[in-house]
DRENPA-3360 file (N, C-alpha, C; in nm, 2 decimals, always signed):
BEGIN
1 = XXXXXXXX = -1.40/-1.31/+1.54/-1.33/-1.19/+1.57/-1.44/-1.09/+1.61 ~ -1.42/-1.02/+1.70/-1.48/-0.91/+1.76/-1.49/-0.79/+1.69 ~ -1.59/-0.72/+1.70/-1.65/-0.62/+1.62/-1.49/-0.48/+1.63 ~ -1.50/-0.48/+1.77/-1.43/-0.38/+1.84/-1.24/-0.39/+1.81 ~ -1.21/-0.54/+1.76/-1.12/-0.49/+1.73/-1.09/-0.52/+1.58 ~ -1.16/-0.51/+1.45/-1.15/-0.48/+1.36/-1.12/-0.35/+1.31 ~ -0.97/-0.32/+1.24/-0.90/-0.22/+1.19/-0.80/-0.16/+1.31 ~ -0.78/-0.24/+1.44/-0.72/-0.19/+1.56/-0.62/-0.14/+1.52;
9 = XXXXXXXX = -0.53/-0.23/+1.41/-0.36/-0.23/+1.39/-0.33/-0.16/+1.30 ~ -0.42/-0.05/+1.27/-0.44/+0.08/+1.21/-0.37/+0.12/+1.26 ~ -0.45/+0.21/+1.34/-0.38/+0.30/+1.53/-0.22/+0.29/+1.52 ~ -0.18/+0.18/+1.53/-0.04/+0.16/+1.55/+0.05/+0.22/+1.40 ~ +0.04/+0.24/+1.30/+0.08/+0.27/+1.19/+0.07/+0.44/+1.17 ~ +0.17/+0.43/+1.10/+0.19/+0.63/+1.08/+0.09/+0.67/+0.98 ~ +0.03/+0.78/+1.04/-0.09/+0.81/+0.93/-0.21/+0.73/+0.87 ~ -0.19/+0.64/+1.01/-0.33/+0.54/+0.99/-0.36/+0.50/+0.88;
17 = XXXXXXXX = -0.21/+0.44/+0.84/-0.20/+0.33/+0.75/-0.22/+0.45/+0.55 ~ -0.20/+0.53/+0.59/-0.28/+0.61/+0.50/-0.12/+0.69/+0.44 ~ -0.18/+0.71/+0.28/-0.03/+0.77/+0.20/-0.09/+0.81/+0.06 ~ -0.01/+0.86/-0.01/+0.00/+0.85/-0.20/+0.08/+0.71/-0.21 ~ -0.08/+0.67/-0.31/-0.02/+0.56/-0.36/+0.08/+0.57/-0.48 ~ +0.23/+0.54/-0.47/+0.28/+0.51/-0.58/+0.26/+0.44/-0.71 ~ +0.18/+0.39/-0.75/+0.11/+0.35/-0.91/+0.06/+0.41/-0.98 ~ -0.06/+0.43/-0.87/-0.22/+0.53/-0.91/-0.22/+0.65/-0.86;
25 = XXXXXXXX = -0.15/+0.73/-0.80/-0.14/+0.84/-0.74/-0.23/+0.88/-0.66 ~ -0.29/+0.78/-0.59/-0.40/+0.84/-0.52/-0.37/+0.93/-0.41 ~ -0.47/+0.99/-0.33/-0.42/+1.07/-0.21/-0.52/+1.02/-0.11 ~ -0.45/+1.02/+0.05/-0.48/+0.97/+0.12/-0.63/+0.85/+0.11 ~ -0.53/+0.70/+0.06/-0.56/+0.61/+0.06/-0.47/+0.50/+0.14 ~ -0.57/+0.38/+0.18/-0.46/+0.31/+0.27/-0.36/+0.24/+0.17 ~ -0.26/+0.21/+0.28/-0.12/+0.16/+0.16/-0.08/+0.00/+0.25 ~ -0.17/-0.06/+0.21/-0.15/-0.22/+0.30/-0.11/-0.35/+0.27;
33 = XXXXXXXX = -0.08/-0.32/+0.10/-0.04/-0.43/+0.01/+0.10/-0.39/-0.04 ~ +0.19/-0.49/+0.06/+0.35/-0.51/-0.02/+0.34/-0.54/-0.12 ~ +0.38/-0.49/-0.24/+0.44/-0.54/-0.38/+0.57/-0.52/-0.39 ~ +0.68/-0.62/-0.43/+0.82/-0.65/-0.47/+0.80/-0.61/-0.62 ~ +0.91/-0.47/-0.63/+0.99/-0.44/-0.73/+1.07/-0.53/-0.77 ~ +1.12/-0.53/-0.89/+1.24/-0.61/-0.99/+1.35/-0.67/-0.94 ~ +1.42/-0.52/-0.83/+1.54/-0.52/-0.82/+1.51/-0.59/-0.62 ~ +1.37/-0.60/-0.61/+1.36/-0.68/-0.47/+1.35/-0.59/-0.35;
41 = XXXXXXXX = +1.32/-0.43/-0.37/+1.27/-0.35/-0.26/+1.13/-0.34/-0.27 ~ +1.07/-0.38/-0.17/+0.92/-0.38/-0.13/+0.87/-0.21/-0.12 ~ +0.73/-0.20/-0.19/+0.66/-0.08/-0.20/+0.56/-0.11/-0.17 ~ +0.49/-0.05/-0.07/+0.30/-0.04/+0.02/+0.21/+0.02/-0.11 ~ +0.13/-0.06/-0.19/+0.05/+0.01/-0.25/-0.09/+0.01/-0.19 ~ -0.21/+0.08/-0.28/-0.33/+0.02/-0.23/-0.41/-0.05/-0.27 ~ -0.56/-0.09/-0.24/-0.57/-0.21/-0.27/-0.63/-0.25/-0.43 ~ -0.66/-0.13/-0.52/-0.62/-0.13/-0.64/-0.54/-0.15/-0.77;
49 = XXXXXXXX = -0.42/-0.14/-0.65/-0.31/-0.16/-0.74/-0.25/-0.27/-0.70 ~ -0.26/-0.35/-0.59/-0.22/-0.47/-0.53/-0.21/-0.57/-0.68 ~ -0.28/-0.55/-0.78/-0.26/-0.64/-0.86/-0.22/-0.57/-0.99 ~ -0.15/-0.47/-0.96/-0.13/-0.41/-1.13/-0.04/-0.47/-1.14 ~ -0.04/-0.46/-1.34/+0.08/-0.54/-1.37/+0.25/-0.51/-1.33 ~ +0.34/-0.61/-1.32/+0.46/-0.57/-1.30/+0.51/-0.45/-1.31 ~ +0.51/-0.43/-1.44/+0.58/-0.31/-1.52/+0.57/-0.19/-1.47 ~ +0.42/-0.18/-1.42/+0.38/-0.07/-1.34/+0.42/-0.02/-1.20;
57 = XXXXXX = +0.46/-0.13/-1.12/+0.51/-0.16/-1.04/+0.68/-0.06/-0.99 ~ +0.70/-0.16/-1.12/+0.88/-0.12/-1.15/+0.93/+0.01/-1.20 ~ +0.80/+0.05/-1.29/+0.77/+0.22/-1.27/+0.85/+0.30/-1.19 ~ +0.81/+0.27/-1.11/+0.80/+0.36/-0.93/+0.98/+0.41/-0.94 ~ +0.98/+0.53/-0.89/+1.07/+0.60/-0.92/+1.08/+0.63/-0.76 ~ +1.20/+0.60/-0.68/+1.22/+0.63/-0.50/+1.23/+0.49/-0.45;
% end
């Protein structure tokens, strides 16, 4: 893979891939990892929390 286009498909994302993470509340971090809530709606965390436990998850209030 070429230098030049690593992180291309950034660009194409609102806010260059960038948000408040719902778990950790971070601010302007990327949000690139789907995690499935309980009830089966997908939330973009980041890559910290990509592995928190469930519960934390299902937390998420919105």
């Amino acid at each position: 893979m070429a230098k030049t286009k690593r992180g291309r498909v950034l660009w194409s994302l609102p806010s260059r891939g960038r948000g408040t993470c719902p778990v950790c509340s971070s601010t302007r971090i990327k949000l690139l990892y789907p995690r499935a809530k309980s009830d089966g709606t997908a939330v973009k965390v980041c890559k910290r929390c990509c592995n928190a436990p469930q519960n934390k998850v299902d937390a998420i209030t919105g």
